[in-house]
C-alpha positions as CSV (number, residue, x, y, z in Angstrom):
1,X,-4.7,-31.8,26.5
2,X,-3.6,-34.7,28.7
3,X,-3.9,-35.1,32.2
4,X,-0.5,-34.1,34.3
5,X,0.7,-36.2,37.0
6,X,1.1,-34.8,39.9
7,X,4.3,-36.3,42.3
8,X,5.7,-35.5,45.4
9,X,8.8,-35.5,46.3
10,X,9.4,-38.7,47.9
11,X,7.6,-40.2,45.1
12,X,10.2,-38.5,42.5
13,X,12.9,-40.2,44.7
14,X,11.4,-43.5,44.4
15,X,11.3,-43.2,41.0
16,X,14.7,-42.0,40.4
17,X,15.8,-44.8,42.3
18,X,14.3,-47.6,40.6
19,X,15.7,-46.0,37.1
20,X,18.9,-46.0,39.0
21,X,18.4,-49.5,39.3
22,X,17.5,-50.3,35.7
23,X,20.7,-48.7,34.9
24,X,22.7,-50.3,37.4
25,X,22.0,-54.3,36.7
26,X,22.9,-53.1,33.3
27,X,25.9,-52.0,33.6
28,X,26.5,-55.1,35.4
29,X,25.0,-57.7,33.1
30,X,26.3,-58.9,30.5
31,X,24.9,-59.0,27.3
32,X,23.1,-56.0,28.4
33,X,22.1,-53.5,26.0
34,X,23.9,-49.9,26.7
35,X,21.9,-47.6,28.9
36,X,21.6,-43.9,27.0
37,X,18.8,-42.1,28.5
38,X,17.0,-42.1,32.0
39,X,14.3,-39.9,32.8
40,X,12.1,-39.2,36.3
41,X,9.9,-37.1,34.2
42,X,6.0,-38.8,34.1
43,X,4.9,-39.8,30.3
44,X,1.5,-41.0,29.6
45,X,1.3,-44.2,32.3
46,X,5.3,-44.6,32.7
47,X,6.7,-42.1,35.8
48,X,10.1,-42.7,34.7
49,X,11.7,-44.6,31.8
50,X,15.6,-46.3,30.8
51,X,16.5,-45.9,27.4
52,X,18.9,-48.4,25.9
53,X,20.8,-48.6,22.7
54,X,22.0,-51.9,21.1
55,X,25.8,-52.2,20.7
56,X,24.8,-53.8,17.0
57,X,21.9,-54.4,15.0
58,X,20.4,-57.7,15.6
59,X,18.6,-60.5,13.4
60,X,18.5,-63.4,16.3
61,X,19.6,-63.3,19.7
62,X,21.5,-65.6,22.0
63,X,20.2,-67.2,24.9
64,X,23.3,-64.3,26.8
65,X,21.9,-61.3,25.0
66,X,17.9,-62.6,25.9
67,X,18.6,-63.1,29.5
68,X,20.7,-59.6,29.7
69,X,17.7,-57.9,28.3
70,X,15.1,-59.5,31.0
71,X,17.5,-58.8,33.6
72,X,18.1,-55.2,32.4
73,X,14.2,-54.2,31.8
């Protein structure tokens, strides 16, 4: 199987602070797609990841919802 990532803990805090952040301008943005998930936990070359779930199913986007996304990711 795959190789596991080793991280100490100061490297776990990082990480759990730069989801934090993610999650944050989110929150504050809007246009922003809702945060649903944030993990610290290392997957294949991510060492943490935000999850977020559209508020509706899109076809096209404004130029709002665009820049809320970049902002957010």
């Amino acid at each position: 199987p795959g190789r596991k990532l080793l991280q100490s803990d100061a490297e776990k805090k990082m990480t759990a602070y730069h989801e934090a952040g993610h999650a944050l301008v989110a929150a504050k943005t809007k246009g922003a797609d809702q945060v649903t998930k944030i993990t610290i936990v290392p997957r294949a070359m991510s060492l943490g990841h935000t999850q977020y779930e559209p508020s509706d199913d899109y076809t096209n986007f404004t130029q709002s919802k665009v820049s809320g996304m970049i902002r957010a990711a």
